[in-house]
PQR file of N, CA, C, O and H, with PARSE charges and radii, in Angstrom:
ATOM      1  N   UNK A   1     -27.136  27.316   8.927 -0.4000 1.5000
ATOM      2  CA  UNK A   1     -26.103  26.407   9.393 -0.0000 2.0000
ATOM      3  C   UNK A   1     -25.710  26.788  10.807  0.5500 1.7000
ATOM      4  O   UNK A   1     -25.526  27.981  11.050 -0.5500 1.4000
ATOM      5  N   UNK A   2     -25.552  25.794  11.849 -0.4000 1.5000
ATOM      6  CA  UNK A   2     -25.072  26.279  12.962 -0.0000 2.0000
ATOM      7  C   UNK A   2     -23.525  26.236  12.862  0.5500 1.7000
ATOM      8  O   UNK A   2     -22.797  26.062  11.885 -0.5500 1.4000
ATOM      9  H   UNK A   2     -25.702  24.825  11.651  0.4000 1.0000
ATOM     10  N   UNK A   3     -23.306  26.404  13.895 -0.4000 1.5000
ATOM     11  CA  UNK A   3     -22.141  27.123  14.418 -0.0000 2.0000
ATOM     12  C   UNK A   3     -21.237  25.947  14.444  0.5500 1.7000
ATOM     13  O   UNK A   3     -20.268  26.152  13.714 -0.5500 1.4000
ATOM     14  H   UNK A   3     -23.898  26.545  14.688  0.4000 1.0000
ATOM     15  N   UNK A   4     -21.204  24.548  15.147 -0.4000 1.5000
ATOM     16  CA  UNK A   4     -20.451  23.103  14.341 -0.0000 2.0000
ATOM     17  C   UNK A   4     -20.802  22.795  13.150  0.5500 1.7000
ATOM     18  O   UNK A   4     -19.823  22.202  12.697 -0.5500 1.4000
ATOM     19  H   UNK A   4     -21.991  24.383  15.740  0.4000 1.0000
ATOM     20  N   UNK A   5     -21.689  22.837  12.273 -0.4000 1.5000
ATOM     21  CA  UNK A   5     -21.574  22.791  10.769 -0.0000 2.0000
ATOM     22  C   UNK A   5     -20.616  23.864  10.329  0.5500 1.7000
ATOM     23  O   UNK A   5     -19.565  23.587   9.751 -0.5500 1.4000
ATOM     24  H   UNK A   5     -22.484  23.319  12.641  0.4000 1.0000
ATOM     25  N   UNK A   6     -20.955  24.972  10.580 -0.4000 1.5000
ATOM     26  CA  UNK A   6     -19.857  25.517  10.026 -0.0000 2.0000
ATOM     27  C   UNK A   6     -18.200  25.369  10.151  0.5500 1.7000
ATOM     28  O   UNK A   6     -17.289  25.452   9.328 -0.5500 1.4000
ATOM     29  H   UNK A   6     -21.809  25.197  11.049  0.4000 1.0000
ATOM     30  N   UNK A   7     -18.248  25.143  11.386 -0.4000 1.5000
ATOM     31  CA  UNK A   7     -16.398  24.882  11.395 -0.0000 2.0000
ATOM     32  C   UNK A   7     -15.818  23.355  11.175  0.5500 1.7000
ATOM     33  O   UNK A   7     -14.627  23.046  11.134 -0.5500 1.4000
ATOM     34  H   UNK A   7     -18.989  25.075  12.055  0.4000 1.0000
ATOM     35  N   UNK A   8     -17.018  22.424  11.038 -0.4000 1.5000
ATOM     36  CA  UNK A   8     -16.840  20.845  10.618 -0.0000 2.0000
ATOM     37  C   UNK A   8     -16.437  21.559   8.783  0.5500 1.7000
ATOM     38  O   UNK A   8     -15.362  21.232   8.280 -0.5500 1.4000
ATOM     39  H   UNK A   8     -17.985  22.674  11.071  0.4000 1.0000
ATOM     40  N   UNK A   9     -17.311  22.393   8.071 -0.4000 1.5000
ATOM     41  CA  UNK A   9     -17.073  22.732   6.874 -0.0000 2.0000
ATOM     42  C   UNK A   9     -15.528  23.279   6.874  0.5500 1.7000
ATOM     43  O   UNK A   9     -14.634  22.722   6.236 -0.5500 1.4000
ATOM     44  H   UNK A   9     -18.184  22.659   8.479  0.4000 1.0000
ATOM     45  N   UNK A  10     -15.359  24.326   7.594 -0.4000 1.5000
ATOM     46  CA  UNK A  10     -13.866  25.199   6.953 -0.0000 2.0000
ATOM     47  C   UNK A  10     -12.256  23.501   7.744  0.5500 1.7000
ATOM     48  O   UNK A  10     -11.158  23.139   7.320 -0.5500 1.4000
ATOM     49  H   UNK A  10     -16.085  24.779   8.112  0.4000 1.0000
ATOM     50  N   UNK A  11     -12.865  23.206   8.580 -0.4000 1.5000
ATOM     51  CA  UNK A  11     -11.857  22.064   8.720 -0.0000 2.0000
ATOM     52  C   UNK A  11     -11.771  21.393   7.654  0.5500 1.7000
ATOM     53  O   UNK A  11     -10.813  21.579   6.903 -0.5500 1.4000
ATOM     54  H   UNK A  11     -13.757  23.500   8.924  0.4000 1.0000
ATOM     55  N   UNK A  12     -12.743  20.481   7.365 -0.4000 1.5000
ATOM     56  CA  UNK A  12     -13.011  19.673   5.589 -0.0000 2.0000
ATOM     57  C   UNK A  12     -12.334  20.481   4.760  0.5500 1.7000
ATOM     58  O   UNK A  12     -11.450  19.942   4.094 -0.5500 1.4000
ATOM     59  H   UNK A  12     -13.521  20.330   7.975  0.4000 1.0000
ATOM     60  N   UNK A  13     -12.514  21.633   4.624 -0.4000 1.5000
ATOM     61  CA  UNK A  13     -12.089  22.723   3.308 -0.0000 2.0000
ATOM     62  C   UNK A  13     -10.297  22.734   3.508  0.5500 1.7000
ATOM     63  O   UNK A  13      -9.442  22.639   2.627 -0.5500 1.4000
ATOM     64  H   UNK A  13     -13.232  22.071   5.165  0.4000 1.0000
ATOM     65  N   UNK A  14     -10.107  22.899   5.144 -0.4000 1.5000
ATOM     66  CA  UNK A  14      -8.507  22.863   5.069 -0.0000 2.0000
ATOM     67  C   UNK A  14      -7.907  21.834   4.604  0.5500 1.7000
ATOM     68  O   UNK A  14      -7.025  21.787   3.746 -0.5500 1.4000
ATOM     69  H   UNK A  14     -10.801  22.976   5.860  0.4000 1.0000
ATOM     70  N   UNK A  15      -8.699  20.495   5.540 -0.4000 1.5000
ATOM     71  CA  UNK A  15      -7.775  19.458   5.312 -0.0000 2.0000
ATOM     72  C   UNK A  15      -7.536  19.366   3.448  0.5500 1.7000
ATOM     73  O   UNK A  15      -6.501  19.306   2.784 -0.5500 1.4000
ATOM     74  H   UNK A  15      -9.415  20.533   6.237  0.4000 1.0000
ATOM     75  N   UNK A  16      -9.186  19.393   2.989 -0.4000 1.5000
ATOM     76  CA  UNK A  16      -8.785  19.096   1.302 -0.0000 2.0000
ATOM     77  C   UNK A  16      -7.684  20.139   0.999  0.5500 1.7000
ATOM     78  O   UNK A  16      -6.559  19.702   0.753 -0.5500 1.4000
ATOM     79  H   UNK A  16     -10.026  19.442   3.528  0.4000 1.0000
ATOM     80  N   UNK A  17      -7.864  21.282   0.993 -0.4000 1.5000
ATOM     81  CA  UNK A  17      -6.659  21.994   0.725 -0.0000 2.0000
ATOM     82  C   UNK A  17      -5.311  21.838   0.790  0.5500 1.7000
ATOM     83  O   UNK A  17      -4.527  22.139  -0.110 -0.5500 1.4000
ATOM     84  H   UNK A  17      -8.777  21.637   1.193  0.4000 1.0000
ATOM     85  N   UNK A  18      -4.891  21.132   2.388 -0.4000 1.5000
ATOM     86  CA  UNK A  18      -3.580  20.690   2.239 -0.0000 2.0000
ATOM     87  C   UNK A  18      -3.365  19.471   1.918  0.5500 1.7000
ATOM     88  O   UNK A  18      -2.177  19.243   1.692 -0.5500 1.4000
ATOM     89  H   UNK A  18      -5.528  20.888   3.120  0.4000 1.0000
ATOM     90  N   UNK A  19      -4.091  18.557   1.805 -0.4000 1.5000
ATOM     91  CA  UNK A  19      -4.604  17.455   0.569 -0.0000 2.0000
ATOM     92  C   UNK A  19      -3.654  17.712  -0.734  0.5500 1.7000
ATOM     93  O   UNK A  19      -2.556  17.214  -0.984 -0.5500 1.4000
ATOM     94  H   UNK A  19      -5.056  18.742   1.988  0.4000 1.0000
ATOM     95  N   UNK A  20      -4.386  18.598  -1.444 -0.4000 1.5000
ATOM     96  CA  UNK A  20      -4.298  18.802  -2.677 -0.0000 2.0000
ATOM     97  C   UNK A  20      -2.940  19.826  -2.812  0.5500 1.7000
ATOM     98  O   UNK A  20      -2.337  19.649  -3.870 -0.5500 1.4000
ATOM     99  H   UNK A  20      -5.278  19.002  -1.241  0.4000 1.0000
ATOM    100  N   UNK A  21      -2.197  21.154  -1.672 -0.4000 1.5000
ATOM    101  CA  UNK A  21      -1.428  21.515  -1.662 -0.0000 2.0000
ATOM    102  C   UNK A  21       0.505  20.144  -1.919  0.5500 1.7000
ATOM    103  O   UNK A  21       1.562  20.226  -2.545 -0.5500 1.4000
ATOM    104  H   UNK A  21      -2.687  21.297  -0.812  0.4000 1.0000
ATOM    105  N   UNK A  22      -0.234  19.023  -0.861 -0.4000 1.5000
ATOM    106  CA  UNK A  22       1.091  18.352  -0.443 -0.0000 2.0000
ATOM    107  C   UNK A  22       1.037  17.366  -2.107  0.5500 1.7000
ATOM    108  O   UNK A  22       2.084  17.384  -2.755 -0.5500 1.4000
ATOM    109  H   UNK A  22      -1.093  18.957  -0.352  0.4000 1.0000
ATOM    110  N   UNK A  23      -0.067  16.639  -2.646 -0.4000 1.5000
ATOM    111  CA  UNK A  23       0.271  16.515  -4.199 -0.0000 2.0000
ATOM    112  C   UNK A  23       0.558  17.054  -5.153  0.5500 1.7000
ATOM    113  O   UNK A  23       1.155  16.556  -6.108 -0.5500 1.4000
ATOM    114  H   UNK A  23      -0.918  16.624  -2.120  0.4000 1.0000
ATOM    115  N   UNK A  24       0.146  18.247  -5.033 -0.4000 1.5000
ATOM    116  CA  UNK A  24       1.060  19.185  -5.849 -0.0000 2.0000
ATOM    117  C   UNK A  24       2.660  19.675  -6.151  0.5500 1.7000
ATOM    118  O   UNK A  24       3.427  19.760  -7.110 -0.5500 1.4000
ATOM    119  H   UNK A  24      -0.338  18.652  -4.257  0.4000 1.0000
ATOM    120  N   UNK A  25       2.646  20.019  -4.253 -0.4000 1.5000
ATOM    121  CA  UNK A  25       4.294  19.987  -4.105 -0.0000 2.0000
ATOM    122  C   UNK A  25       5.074  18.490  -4.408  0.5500 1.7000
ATOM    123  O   UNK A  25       6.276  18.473  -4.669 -0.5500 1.4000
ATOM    124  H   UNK A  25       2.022  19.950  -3.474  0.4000 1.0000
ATOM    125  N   UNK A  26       4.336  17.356  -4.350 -0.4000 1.5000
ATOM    126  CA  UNK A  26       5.616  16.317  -4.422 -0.0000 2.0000
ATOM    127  C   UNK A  26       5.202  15.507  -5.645  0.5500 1.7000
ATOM    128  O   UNK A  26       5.697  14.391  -5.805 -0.5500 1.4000
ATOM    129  H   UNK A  26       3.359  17.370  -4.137  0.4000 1.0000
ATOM    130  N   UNK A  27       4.450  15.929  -6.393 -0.4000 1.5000
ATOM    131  CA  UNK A  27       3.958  15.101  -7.704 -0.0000 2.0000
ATOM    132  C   UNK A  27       5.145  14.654  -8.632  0.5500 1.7000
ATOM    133  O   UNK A  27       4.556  13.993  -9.488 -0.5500 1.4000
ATOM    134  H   UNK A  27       4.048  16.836  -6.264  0.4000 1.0000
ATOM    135  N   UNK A  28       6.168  14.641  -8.875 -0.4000 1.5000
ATOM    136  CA  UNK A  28       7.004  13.889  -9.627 -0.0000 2.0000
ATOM    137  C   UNK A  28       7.753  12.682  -8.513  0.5500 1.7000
ATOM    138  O   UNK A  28       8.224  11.614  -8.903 -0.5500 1.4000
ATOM    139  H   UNK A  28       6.646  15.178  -8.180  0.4000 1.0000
ATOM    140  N   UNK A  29       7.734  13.010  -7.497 -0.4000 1.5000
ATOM    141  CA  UNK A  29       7.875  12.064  -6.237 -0.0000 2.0000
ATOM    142  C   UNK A  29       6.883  11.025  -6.274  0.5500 1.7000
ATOM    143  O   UNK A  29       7.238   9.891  -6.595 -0.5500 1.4000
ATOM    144  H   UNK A  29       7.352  13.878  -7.180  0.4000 1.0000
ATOM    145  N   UNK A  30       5.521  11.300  -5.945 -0.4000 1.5000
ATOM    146  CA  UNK A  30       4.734  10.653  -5.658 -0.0000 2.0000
ATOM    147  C   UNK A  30       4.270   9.707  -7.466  0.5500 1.7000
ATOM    148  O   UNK A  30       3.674   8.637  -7.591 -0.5500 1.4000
ATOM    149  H   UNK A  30       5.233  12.222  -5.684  0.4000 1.0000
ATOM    150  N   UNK A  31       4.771  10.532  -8.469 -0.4000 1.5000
ATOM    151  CA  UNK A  31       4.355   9.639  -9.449 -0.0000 2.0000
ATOM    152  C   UNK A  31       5.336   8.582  -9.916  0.5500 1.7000
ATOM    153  O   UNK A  31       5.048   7.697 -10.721 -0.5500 1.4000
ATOM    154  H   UNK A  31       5.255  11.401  -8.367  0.4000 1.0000
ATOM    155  N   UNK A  32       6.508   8.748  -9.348 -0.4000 1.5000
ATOM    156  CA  UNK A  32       7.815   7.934  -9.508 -0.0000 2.0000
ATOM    157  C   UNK A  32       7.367   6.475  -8.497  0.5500 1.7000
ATOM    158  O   UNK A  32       7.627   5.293  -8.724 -0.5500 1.4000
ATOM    159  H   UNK A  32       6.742   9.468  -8.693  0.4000 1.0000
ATOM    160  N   UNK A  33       6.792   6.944  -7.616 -0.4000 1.5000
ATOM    161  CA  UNK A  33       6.445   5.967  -6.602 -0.0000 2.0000
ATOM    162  C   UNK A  33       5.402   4.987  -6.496  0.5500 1.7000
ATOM    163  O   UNK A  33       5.267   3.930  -5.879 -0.5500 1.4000
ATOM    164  H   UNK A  33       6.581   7.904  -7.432  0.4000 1.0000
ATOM    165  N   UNK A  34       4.383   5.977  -7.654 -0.4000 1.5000
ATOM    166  CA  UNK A  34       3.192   5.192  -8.077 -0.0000 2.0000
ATOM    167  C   UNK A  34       3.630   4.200  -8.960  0.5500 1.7000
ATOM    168  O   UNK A  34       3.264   3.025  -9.002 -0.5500 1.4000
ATOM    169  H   UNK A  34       4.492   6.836  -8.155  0.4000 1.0000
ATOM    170  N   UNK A  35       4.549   4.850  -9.748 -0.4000 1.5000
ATOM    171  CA  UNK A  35       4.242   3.975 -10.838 -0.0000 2.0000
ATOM    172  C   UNK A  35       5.270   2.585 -10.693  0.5500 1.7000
ATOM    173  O   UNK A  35       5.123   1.585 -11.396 -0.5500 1.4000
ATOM    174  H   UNK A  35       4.847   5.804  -9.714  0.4000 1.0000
ATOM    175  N   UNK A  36       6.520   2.761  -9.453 -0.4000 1.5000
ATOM    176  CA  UNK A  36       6.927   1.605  -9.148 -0.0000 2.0000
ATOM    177  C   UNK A  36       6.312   0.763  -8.460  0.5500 1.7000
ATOM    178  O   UNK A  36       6.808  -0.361  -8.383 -0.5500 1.4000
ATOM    179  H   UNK A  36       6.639   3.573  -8.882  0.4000 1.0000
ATOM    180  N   UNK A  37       5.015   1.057  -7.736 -0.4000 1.5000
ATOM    181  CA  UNK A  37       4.412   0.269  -7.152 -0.0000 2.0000
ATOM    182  C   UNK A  37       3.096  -0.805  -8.444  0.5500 1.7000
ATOM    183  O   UNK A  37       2.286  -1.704  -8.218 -0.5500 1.4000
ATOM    184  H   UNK A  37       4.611   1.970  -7.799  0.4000 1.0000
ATOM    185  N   UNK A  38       3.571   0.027  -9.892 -0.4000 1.5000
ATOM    186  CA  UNK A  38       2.294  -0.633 -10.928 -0.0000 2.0000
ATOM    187  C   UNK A  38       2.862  -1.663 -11.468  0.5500 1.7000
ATOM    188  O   UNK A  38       2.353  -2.398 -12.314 -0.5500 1.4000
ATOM    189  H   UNK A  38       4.230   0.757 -10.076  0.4000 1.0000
ATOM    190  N   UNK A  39       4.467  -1.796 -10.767 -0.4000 1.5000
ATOM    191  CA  UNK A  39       5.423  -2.374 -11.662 -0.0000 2.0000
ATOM    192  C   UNK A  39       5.764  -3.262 -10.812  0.5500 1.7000
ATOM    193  O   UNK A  39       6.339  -4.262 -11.241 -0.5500 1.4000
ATOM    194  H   UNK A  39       4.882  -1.199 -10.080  0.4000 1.0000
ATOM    195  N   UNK A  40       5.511  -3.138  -9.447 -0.4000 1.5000
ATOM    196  CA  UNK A  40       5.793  -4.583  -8.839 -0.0000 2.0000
ATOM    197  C   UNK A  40       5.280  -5.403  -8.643  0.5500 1.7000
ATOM    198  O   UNK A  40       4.156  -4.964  -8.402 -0.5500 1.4000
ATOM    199  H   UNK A  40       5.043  -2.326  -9.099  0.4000 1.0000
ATOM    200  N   UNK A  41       5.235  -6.768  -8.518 -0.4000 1.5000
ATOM    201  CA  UNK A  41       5.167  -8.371  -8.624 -0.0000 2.0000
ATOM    202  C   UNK A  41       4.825  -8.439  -6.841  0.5500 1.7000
ATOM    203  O   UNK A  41       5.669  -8.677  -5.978 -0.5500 1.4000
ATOM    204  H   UNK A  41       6.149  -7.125  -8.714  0.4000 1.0000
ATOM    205  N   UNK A  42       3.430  -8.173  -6.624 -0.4000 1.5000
ATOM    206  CA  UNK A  42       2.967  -8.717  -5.496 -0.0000 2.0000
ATOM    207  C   UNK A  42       2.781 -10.296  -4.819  0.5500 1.7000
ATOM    208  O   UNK A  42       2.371 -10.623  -3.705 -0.5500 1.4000
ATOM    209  H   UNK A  42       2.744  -7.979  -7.325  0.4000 1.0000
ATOM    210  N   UNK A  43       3.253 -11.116  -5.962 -0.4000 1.5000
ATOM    211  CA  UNK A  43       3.854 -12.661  -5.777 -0.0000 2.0000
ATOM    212  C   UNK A  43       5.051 -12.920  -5.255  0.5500 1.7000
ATOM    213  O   UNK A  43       5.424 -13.976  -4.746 -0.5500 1.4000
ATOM    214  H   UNK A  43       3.586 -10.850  -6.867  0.4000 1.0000
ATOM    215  N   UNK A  44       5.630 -11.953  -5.391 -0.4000 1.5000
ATOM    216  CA  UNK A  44       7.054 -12.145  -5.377 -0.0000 2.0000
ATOM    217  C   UNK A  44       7.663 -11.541  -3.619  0.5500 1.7000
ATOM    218  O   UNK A  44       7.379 -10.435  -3.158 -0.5500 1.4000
ATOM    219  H   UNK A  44       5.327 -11.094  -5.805  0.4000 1.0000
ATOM    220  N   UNK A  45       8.361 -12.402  -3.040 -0.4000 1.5000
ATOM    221  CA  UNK A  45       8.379 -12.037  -1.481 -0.0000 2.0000
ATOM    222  C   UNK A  45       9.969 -11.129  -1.562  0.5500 1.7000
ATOM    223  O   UNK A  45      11.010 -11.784  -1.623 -0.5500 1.4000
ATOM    224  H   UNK A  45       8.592 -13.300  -3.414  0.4000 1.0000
ATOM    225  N   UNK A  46      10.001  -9.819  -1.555 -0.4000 1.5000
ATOM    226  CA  UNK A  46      11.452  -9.156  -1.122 -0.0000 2.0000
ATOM    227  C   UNK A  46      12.165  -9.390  -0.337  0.5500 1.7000
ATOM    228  O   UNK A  46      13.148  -8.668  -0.166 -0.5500 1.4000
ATOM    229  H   UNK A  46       9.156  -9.287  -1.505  0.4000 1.0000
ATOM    230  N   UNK A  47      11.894 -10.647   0.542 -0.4000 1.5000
ATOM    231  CA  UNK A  47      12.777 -10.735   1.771 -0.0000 2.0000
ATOM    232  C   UNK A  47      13.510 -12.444   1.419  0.5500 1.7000
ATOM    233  O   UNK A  47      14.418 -13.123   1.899 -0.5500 1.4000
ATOM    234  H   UNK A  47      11.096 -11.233   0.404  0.4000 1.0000
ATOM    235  N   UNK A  48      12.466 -12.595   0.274 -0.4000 1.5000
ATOM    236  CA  UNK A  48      12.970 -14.207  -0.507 -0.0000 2.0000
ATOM    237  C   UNK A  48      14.220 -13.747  -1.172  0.5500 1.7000
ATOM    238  O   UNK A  48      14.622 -12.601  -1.374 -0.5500 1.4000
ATOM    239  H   UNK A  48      11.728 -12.044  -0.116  0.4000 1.0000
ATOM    240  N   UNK A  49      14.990 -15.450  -1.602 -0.4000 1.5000
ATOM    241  CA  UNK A  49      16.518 -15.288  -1.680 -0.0000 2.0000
ATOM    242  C   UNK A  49      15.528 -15.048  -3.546  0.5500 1.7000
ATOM    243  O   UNK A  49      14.544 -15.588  -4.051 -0.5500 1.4000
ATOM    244  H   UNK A  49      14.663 -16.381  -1.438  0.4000 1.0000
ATOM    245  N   UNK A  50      16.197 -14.306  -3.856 -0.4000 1.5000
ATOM    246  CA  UNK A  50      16.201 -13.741  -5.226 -0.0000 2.0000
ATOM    247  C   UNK A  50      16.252 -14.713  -6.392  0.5500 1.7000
ATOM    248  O   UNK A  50      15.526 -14.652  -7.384 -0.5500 1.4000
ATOM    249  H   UNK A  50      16.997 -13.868  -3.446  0.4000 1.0000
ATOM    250  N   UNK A  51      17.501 -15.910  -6.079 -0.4000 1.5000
ATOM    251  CA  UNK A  51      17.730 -16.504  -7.200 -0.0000 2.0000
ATOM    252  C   UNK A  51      16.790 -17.582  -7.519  0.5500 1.7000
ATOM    253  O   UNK A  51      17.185 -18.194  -8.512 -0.5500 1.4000
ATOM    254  H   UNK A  51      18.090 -15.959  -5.273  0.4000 1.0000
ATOM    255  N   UNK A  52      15.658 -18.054  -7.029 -0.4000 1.5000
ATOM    256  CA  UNK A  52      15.116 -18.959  -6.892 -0.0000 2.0000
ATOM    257  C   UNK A  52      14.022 -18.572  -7.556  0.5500 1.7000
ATOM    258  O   UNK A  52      13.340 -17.651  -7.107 -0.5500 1.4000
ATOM    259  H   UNK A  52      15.337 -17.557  -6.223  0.4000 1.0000
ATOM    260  N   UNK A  53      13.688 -19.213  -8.723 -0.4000 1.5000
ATOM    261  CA  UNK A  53      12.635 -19.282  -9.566 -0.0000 2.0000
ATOM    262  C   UNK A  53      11.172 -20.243  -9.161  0.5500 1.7000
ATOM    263  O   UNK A  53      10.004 -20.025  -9.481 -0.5500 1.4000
ATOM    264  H   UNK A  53      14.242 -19.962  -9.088  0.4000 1.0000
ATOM    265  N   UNK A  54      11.536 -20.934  -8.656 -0.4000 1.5000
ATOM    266  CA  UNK A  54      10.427 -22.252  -8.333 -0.0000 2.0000
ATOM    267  C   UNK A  54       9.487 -21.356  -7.231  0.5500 1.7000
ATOM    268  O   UNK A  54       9.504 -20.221  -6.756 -0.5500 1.4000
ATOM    269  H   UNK A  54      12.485 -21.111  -8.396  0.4000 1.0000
ATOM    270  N   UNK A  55       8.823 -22.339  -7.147 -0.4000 1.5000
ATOM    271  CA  UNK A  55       7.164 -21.672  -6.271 -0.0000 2.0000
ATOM    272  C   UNK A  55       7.793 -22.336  -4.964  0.5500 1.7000
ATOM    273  O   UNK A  55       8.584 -23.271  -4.846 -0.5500 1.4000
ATOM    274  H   UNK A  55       8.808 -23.261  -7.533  0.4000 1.0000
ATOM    275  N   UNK A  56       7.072 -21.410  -3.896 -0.4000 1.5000
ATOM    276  CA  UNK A  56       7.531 -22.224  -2.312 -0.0000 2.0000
ATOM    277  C   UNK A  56       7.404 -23.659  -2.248  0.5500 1.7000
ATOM    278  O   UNK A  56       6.424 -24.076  -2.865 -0.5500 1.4000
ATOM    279  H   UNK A  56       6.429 -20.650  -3.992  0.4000 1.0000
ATOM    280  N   UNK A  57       8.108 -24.532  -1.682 -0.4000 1.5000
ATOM    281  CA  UNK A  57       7.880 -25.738  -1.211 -0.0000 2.0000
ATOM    282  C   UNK A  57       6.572 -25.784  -0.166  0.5500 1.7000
ATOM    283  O   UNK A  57       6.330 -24.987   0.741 -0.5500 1.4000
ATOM    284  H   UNK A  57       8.904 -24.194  -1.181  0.4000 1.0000
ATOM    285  N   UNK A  58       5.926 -26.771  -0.506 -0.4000 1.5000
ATOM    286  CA  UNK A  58       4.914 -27.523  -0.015 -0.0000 2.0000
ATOM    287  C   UNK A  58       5.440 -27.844   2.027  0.5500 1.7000
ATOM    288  O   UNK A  58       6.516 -28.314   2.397 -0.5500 1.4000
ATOM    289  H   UNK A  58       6.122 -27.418  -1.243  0.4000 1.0000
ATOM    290  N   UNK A  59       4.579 -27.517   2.703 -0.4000 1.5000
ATOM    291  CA  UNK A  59       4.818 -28.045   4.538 -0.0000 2.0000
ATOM    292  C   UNK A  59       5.043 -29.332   4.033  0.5500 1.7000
ATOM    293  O   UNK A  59       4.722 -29.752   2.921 -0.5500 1.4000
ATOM    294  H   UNK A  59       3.704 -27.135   2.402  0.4000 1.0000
ATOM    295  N   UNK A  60       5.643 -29.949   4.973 -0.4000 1.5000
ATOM    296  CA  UNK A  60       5.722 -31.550   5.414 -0.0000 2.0000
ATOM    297  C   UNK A  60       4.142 -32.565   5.176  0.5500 1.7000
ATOM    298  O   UNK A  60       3.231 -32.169   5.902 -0.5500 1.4000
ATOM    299  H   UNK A  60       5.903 -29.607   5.876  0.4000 1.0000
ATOM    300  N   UNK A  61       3.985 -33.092   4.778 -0.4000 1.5000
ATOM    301  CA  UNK A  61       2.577 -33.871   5.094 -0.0000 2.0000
ATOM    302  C   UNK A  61       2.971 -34.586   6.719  0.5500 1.7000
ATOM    303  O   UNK A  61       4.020 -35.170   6.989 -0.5500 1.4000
ATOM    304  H   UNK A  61       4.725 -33.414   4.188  0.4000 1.0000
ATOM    305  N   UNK A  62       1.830 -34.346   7.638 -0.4000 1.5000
ATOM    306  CA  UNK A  62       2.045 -35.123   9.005 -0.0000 2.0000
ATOM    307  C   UNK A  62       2.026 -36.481   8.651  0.5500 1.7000
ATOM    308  O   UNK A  62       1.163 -36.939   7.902 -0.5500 1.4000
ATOM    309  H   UNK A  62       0.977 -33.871   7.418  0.4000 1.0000
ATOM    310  N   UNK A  63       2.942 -37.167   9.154 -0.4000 1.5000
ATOM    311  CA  UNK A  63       3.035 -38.602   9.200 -0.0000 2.0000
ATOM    312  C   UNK A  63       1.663 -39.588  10.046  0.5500 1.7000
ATOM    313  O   UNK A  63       1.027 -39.322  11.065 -0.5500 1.4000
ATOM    314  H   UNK A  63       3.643 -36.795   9.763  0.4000 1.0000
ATOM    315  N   UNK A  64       1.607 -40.473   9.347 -0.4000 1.5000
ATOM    316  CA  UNK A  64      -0.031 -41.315  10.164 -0.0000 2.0000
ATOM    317  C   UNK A  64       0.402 -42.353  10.398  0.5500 1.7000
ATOM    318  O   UNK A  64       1.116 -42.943   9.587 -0.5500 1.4000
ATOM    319  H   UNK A  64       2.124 -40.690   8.519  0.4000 1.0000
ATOM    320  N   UNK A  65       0.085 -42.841  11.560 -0.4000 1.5000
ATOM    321  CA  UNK A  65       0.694 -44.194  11.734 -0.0000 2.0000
ATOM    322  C   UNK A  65      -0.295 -45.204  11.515  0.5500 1.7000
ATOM    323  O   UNK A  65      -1.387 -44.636  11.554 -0.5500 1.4000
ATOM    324  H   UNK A  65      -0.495 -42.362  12.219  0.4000 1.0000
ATOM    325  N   UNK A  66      -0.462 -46.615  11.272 -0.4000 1.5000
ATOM    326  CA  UNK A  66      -1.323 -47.294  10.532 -0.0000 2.0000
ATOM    327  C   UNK A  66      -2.244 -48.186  11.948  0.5500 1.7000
ATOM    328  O   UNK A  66      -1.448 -48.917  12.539 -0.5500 1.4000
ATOM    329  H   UNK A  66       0.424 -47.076  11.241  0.4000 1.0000
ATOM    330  N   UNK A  67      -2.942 -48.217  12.243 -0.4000 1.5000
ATOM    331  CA  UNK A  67      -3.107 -49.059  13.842 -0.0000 2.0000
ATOM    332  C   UNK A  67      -4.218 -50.267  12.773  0.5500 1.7000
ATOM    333  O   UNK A  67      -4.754 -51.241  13.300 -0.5500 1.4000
ATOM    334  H   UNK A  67      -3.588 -47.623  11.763  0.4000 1.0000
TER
END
């Protein structure tokens, strides 16, 4: 192995390491977070007024004039 294979390897080896260090440390965090994200309604717009059950309204149809 040369000499950039080798330190392309121990970089890879760190990054996985602190990879796997930072899920470890925040795993009841990160699974609280997962699992609200398994639970949300990607249909549903958060910035929409809440009370409104119906599907978006339809654009305008452009008007045609008859010649």
């Amino acid at each position: 192995m040369g000499k950039g294979t080798k330190r392309a390897a121990v970089v890879f080896g760190a990054l996985a390491l602190g990879w796997l260090a930072i899920e470890l440390a925040f795993k009841p965090l990160l699974d609280r977070a997962r699992g609200a994200m398994d639970k949300s309604d990607p249909a549903r717009d958060p910035d929409g007024d809440g009370d409104d059950a119906s599907p978006p309204a339809k654009p305008p149809q452009a008007a045609t004039a008859d010649l």
